[in-house]
C-alpha positions as CSV (number, residue, x, y, z in Angstrom):
1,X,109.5,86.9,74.7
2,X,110.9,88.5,78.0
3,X,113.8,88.1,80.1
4,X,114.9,89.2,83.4
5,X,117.4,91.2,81.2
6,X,114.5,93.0,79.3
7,X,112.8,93.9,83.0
8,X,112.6,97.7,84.1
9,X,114.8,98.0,86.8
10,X,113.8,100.8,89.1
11,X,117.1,103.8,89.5
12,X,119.2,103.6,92.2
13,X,118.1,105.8,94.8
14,X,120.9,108.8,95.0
15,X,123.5,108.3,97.6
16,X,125.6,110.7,99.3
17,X,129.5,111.5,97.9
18,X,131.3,108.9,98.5
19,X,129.2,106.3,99.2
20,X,128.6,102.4,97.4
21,X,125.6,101.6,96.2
22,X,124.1,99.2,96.7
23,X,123.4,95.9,93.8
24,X,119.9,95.3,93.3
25,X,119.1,91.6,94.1
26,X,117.8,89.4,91.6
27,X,116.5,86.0,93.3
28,X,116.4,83.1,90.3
29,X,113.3,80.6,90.5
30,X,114.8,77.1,89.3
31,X,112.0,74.9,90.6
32,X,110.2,74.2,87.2
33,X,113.6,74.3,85.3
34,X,114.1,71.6,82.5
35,X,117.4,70.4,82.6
36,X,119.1,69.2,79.6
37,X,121.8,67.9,77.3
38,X,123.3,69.0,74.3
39,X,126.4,68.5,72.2
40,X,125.1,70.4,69.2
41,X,124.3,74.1,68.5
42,X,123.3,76.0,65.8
43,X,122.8,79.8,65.8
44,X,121.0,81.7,63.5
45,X,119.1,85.1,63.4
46,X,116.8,87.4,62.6
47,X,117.2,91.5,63.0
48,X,115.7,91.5,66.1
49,X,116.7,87.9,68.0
50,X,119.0,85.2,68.1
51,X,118.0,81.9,67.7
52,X,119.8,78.9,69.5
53,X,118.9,75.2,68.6
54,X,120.3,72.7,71.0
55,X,120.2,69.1,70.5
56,X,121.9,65.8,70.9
57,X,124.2,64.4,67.8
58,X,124.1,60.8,68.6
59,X,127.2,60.6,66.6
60,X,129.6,63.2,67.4
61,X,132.6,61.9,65.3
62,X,131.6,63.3,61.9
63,X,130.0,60.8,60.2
64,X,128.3,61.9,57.0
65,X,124.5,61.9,56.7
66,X,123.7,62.5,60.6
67,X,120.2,63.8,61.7
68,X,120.2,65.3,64.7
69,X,116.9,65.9,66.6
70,X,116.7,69.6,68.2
71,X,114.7,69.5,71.2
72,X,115.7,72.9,72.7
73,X,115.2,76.2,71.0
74,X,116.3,79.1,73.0
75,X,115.0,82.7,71.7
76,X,117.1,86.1,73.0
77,X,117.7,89.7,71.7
78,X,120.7,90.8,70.6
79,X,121.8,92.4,73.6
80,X,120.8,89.5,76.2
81,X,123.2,87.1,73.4
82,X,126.1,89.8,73.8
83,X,125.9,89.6,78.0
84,X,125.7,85.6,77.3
85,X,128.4,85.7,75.2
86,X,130.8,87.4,77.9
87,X,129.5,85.4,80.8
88,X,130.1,82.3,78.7
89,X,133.6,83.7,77.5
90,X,134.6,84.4,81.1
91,X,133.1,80.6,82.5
92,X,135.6,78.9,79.9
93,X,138.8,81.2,80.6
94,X,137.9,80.2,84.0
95,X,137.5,76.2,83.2
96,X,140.8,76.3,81.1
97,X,142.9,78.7,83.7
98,X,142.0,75.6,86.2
99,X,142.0,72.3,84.1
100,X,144.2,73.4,80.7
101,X,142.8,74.6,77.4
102,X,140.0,72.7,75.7
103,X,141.0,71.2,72.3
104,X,137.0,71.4,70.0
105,X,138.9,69.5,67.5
106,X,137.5,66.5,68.4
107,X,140.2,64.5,66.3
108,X,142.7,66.7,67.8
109,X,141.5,64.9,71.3
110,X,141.2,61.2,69.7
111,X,144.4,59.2,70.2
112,X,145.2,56.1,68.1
113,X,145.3,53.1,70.0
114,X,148.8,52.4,71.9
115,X,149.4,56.3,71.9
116,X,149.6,58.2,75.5
């Protein structure tokens, strides 16, 4: 499997003291992109790749027994998981520094009825 990640990028071309170079651009192709929705992950792995199943838990609050359908398997090395780990680290610091800190207890979140 290969990712923009595992691509060849060619070297910078050698700049003169003092000056920036220059980011390569990297132009993303979304047009055939399945979008969808999931409030269950499982990670698992081998030596060589990480393996994310995403699906839908059509009961979220911890009842005993529940199948949950995966419909999404997502296959990366090691090092492409360790850049999205960061990148997803730094989107929730972002989220919480903006909206407050998320609680993924969900009966930490649940409030009894009559309780504000």
């Amino acid at each position: 499997m290969s990712t923009a990640d595992d691509t060849p990028q060619p070297e910078a071309a050698a700049t003169p003291e003092g000056e920036a170079r220059q980011a390569p651009t990297i132009t993303v192709d979304d047009s055939e992109v399945n979008a969808g929705y999931a409030n269950f992950c499982r990670v698992s792995s081998t030596p060589e790749e990480m393996i994310l199943d995403l699906g839908l838990n059509p009961n979220p609050y911890g009842a005993a027994n529940t199948n949950i359908k995966v419909n999404q398997r997502i296959i990366m090395n090691h090092y492409t998981a360790k850049r999205l780990l960061g990148a997803l680290g730094a989107a929730v610091q972002r989220h919480e520094g903006a909206f407050g800190v998320l609680e993924t207890d969900v009966r930490k979140r649940v409030k009894e009825a009559g309780q504000k």
